[in-house]
Residue, then its C-alpha position, 0 to 999 in steps of 0.5 A: x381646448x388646445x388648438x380649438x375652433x371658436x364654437x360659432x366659427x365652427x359652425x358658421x364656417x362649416x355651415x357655409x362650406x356645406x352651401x358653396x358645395x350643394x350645387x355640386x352634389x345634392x343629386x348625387x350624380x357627381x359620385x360613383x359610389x354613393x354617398x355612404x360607401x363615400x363616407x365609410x371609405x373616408x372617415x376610418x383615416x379622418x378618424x385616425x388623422x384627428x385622434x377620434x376614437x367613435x363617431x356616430x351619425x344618422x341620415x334622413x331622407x324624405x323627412x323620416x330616417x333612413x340610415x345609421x352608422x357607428x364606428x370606432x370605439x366609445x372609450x379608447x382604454x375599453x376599446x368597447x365599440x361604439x353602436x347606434x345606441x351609444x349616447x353622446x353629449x350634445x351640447x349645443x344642439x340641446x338649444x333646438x329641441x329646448x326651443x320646440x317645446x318653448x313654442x309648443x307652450x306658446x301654441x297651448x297659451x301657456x307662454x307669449x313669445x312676445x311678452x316680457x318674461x319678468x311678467x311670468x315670475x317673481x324671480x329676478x335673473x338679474x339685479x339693477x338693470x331695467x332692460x331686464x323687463x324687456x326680455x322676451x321668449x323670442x329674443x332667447x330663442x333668436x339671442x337677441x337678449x343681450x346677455x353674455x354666452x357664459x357669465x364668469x366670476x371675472x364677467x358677471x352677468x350683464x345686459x350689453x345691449x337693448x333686448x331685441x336691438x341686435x344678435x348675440x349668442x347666449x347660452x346665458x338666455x336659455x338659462x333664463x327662459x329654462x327657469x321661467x318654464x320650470x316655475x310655469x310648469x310646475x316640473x323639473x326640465x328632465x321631467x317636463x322633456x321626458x313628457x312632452x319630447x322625449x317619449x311622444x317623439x320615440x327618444x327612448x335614449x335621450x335625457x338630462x340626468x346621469x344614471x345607470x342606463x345613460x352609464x350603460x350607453x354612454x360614450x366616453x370623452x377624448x382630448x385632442x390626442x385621444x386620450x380618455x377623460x372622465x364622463x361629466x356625470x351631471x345631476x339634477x342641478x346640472x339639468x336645473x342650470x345647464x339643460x336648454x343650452x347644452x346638456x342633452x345627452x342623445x343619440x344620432x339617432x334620437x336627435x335624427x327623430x327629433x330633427x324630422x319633426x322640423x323637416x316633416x311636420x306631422x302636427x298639431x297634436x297634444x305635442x307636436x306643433x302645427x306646420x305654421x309654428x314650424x315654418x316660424x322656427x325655421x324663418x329667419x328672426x334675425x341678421x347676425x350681419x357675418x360674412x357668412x350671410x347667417x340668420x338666425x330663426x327660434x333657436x336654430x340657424x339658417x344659412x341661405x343659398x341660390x340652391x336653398x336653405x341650410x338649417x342647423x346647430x353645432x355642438x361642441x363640449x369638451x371632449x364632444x363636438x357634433x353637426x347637424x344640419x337639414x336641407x328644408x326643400x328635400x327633407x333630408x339631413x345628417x347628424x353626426x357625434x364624436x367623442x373627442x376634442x379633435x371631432x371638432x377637426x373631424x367634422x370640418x374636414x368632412x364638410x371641406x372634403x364634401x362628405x356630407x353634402x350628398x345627404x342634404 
């Protein structure tokens, strides 16, 4: 996109804006209205600034969500308004929830985060290099594999560096790990979410594959001058490559539910995963040595402050950007979707306007 914010930047920068300020409003004490009648009276003129036709966002507090806003419209031609079951692409932060159930898998011995996943399938994901056999689950979930975020027919896939030795964001290694787990289980990805995520967690508005009910719900993408472009209407194929890096297609709200499994575990179950496994997702597995002192924990980032940890991802597909981010010690956070280019904008200035710092 013309003008775009790189997908890591965006989120390592608004991440850090949201630390250096928790200290500032994390009480709330600091504003006369509270946090939500601050946020409604901002985002209409943010929306326009930035060419934002629809934005929806939940909060959680207590580890259990407690409100949910929608605003605009969910195509600038239609002008049909935006509400809380509007579905968005939420690229990127398709990684978390991949991840969860990953570790859900490895609680029922199914999966070793440890052991090289070459040992798991006759199939080769890539030819001729031997660090291949020294991938893990775990270096998917931390990046650390060393694979490209992206292969493309000017960089074919390749292995840059030894599994394990060093960060580097791959949406390349979820594919992998996702096609290891589809030969395990024996399931499609949109079947075996469905099953194990989707309904135990209530995401009654959440899957992989375009049908008549995501049509039905589903917000339309804008580019950076609000103009409408066409849905991608992805198919099982799509799921098959795409689907654990960045293929959910949600709600604020169905990710809000997932969120607070993270935030306020309530297993073991048959689905859920014990609080110890939770505590291992959100602890830091590795430096990405930035300026922003990031690390990087089973597929979700971690941003450390004196007043506490920030957990989160980022989204951004063309035409979709979206936040989400959780503050562990008060159980509370925000997600946030939009559907244009110019959300990526939106987003930073609601972090750098303070905005969503009250909510953690």
């Amino acid at each position: 996109m013309t003008d775009s914010i790189d997908r890591r930047d965006f989120f390592v920068q608004s991440g850090n804006v949201v630390l250096t300020t928790l200290a500032l409003s994390l009480d709330g004490r600091a504003f006369r209205l509270s946090p939500m009648t601050q946020l409604e009276k901002q985002l209409p003129g943010l929306m326009k600034q930035h060419r934002v036709p629809g934005v929806s966002l939940a909060v959680i507090s207590g580890g259990k969500m407690t409100e949910r806003r929608a605003f605009g419209v969910k195509d600038a031609a239609s002008a049909v308004p935006v509400d809380e079951a509007t579905m968005f692409e939420a690229a990127s932060m398709s990684k978390p929830v991949f991840a969860y159930a990953v570790l859900k898998l490895c609680e029922r011995g199914v999966l070793d985060l440890d052991t090289p996943l070459t040992r798991y399938t006759s199939s080769r994901f890539l030819e001729g290099d031997p660090r291949l056999e020294l991938i893990t689950a775990r270096h998917v979930l931390e990046h650390t594999t060393g694979f490209p975020n992206w292969r493309s027919e000017s960089q074919p896939l390749s292995i840059a560096f030894t599994p394990g030795s060093r960060w580097s964001y791959s949406g390349e290694g979820y594919s992998y790990l996702q096609s290891v787990i589809t030969e395990l289980t024996q399931q499609p990805i949109e079947e075996y979410m469905r099953l194990n995520i989707f309904d135990p967690f209530g995401m009654t508005s959440s899957g992989y594959v375009w049908n008549d009910s995501i049509a039905r719900k589903m917000a339309r993408p804008h580019d950076n001058a609000g103009k409408p472009m066409e849905n991608k209407r992805s198919t099982p194929a799509d799921a098959a490559r795409y689907a654990s890096a960045g293929a959910l297609l949600t709600t604020p709200t169905d990710y809000a539910k997932f969120m607070s499994e993270i935030l306020d575990p309530r297993g073991p179950d048959e689905f859920r995963l014990r609080p110890s496994t939770v505590a291992q997702m959100v602890r830091p597995q590795v430096e990405t040595h930035d300026k922003y002192n990031t690390a990087w924990g089973l597929g979700i980032a971690i941003f450390r402050t004196k007043h506490g940890e920030i957990v989160g991802h980022a989204g951004d597909n063309e035409g979709f950007h979206c936040i989400s981010l959780i503050s562990l010690p008060h159980k509370s956070g925000i997600v946030v979707m939009t559907n244009s280019d110019g959300g990526a904008w939106l987003l930073n200035a609601l972090v750098t306007g303070d905005l969503l710092t009250p909510f953690l």
